[in-house]
C-alpha positions in Angstrom: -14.5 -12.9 -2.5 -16.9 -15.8 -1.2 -14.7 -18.6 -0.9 -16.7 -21.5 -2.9 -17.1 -23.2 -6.4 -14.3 -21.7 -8.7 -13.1 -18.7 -6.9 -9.9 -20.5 -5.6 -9.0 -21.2 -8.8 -9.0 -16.8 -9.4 -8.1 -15.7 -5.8 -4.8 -16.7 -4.3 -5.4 -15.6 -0.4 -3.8 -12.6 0.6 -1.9 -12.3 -2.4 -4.1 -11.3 -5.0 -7.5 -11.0 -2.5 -9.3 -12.3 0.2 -10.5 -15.6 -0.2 -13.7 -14.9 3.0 -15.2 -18.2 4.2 -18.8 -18.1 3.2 -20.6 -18.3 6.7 -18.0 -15.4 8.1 -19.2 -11.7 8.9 -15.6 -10.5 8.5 -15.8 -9.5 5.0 -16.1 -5.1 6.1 -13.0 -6.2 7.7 -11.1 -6.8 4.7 -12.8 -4.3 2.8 -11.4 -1.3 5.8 -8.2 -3.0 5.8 -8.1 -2.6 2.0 -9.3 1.0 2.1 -6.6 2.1 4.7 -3.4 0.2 2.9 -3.6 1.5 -0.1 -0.4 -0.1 -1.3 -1.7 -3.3 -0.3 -4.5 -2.7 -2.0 -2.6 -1.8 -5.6 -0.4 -4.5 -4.9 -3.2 -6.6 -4.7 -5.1 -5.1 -7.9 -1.5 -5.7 -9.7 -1.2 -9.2 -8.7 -4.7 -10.1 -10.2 -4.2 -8.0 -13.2 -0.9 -10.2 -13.9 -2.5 -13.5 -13.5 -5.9 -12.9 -15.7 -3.5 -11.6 -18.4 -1.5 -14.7 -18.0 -3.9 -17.8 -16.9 -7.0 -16.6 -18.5 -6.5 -15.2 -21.9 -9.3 -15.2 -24.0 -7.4 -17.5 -26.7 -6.9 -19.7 -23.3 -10.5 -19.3 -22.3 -11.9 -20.3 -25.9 -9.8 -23.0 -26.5 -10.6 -25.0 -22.9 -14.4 -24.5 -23.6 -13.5 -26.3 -27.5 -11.8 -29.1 -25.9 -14.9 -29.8 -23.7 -17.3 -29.6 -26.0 -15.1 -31.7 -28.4 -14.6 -34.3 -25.7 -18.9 -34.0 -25.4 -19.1 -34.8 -29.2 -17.1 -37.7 -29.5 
């Protein structure tokens, strides 16, 4: 992924993806690399899955968007 606004905060480099600065050409590099280890690649695609099922629940999701708009009202 493009590394800018609030991809970071999904994207751990090399651990769960590529974090690809946004002016860089390199990004079929990744992608190649990604197609030829596969178990890099699922590795990869299991470390995401693990941390959207445990940072970004929808329960999670629902209640941060409450507390701003709470913190708007008052």
């Amino acid at each position: 992924a493009i590394n800018i606004d609030g991809i970071p905060e999904l994207i751990d480099n090399d651990v769960d993806g590529y974090l690809i600065d946004p002016y860089s050409n390199n990004i079929s590099k990744y992608v190649i690399e990604l197609l030829r280890d596969k178990i890099k690649a699922k590795r990869m695609g299991i470390n995401g899955a693990r941390k959207i099922n445990a940072k970004f629940t929808l329960k999670d999701c629902c209640n941060k968007h409450l507390n701003v708009f709470s913190e708007l009202i008052e």
